[in-house]
Each structure stands twice: as C-alpha cells, then as structure tokens.
C-alpha positions as CSV (number, residue, x, y, z in Angstrom):
1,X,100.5,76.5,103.2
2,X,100.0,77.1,99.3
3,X,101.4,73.7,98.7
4,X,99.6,71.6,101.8
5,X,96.2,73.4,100.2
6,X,96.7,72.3,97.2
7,X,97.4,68.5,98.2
8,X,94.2,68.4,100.3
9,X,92.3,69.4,97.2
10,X,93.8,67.3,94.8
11,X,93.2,64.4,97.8
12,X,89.7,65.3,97.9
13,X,88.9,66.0,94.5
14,X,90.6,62.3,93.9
15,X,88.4,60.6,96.7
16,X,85.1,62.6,94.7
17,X,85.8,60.6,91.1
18,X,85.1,57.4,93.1
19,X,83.1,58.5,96.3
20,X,79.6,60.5,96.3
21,X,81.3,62.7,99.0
22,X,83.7,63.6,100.9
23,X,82.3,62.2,104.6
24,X,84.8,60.0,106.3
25,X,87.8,62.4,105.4
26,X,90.1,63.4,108.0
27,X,92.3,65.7,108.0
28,X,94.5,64.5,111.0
29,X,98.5,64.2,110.8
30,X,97.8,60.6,112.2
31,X,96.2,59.4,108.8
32,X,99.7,60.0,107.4
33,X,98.1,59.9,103.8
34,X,94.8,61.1,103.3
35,X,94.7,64.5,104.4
36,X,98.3,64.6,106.1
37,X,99.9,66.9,103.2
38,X,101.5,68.9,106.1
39,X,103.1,65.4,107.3
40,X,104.1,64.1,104.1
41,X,106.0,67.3,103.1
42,X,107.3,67.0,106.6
43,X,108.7,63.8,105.5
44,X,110.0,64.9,102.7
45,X,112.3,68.0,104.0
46,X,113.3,65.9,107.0
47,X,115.1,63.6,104.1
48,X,116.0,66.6,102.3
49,X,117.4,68.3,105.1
50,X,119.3,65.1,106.3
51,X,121.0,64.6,102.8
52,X,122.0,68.1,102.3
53,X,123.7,68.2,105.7
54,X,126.2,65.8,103.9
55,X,127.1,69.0,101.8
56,X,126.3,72.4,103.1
57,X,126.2,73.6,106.6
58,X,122.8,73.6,107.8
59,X,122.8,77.8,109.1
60,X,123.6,78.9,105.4
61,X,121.5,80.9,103.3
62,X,122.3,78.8,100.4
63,X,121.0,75.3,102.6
64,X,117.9,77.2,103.7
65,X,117.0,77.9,100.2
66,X,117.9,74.7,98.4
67,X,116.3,73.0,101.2
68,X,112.7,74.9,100.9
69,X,113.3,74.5,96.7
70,X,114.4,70.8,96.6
71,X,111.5,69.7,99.0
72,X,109.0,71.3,96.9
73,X,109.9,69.7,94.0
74,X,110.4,66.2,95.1
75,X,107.2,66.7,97.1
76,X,105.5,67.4,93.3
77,X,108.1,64.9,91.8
78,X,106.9,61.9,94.0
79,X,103.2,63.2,94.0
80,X,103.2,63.1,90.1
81,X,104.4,59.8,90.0
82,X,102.1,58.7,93.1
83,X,99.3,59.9,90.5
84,X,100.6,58.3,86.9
85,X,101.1,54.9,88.4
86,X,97.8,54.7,91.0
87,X,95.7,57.1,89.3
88,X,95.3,59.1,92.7
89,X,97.2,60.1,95.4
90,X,95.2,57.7,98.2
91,X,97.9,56.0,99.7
92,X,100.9,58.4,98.8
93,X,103.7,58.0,101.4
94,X,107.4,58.2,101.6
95,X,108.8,55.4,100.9
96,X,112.4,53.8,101.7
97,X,112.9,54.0,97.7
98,X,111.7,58.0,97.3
99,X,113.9,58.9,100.6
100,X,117.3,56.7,98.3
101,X,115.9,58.6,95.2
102,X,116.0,61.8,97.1
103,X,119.4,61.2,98.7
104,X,120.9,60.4,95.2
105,X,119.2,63.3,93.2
106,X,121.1,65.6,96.3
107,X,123.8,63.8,95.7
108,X,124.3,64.1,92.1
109,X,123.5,67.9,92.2
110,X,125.7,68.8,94.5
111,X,128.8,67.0,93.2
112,X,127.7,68.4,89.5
113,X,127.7,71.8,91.3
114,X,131.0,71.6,93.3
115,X,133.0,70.6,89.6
C-alpha cells in the first residue's frame, strides 16, 4: 500500500501545481490513470509475472521475490520517466512499449544470471 500511497500523492500534488484543488479527483480503478495506482501497478506485475514465467516456476520463493522487487522498480522506472518527459504523471499508463521494455529488461537479467 506504501507504494499506491505514494502514487496518489505524487498524482494529486501534480494536479495542485496547475489546479486550485483537488475536486473532480477520483480515485476509482476505472479512471485507469488518475488515481488508479493500485491498477497501474496491477499492470505492471501482471507483465512482470507473465515474463518471468518464461524463466522461473511461478510457486518458487525466488519468483515470488523477484516478482514483488522487479515490479516495484519498473513501476518507479516508468513513473520517473512518465514525469521527466510530461512533467507529471496525468496520463501514466502501461503502454505496449513499457510491457516490451519490461519483457526485455527480464529477459536480459535472467540470461546474465543463468551464465
């Protein structure tokens, strides 16, 4: 939850520098994007997830771990990147391109990992 409270503060504090408030905000899963932290991470381990299956067995320890640790970090990753180019994070979604980014980052570490 640490990381889905954080999001919806950086969201809001974003919609602030332009908006004199914060009334119109929802914070529904259906918005997707403003508010929808919990669905974008969602996203994000659900490609995770998918792309590790490709290399570890899914009841391990080891996938449970990497798969908690690798969506964390793309979800910042992509976030941070979301921000530098738009200057907020209005709009942030997965995108076909983060999902290939994501699959070849997973694939790159674990064939760097199995030499």
């Amino acid at each position: 939850m640490r990381f889905s409270n954080q999001f919806s503060e950086e969201i809001i504090s974003s919609h602030l520098e332009k908006n004199a408030s914060t009334a119109g905000i929802t914070m529904t899963r259906s918005t997707r994007v403003l508010g929808g932290s919990d669905y974008f991470h969602f996203e994000i381990k659900k490609s995770v997830n998918m792309n590790l299956r490709k290399h570890i067995h899914p009841s391990t320890p080891q996938f449970v771990t990497l798969s908690s640790e690798l969506s964390n970090q793309f979800s910042k990753d992509i976030m941070e990147s979301h921000r530098t180019m738009f200057n907020s994070l209005t709009g942030l979604a997965l995108t076909p391109d983060n999902h290939q980014w994501i699959g070849n980052n997973i694939n790159f570490e674990m064939n760097s990992s199995q030499k």
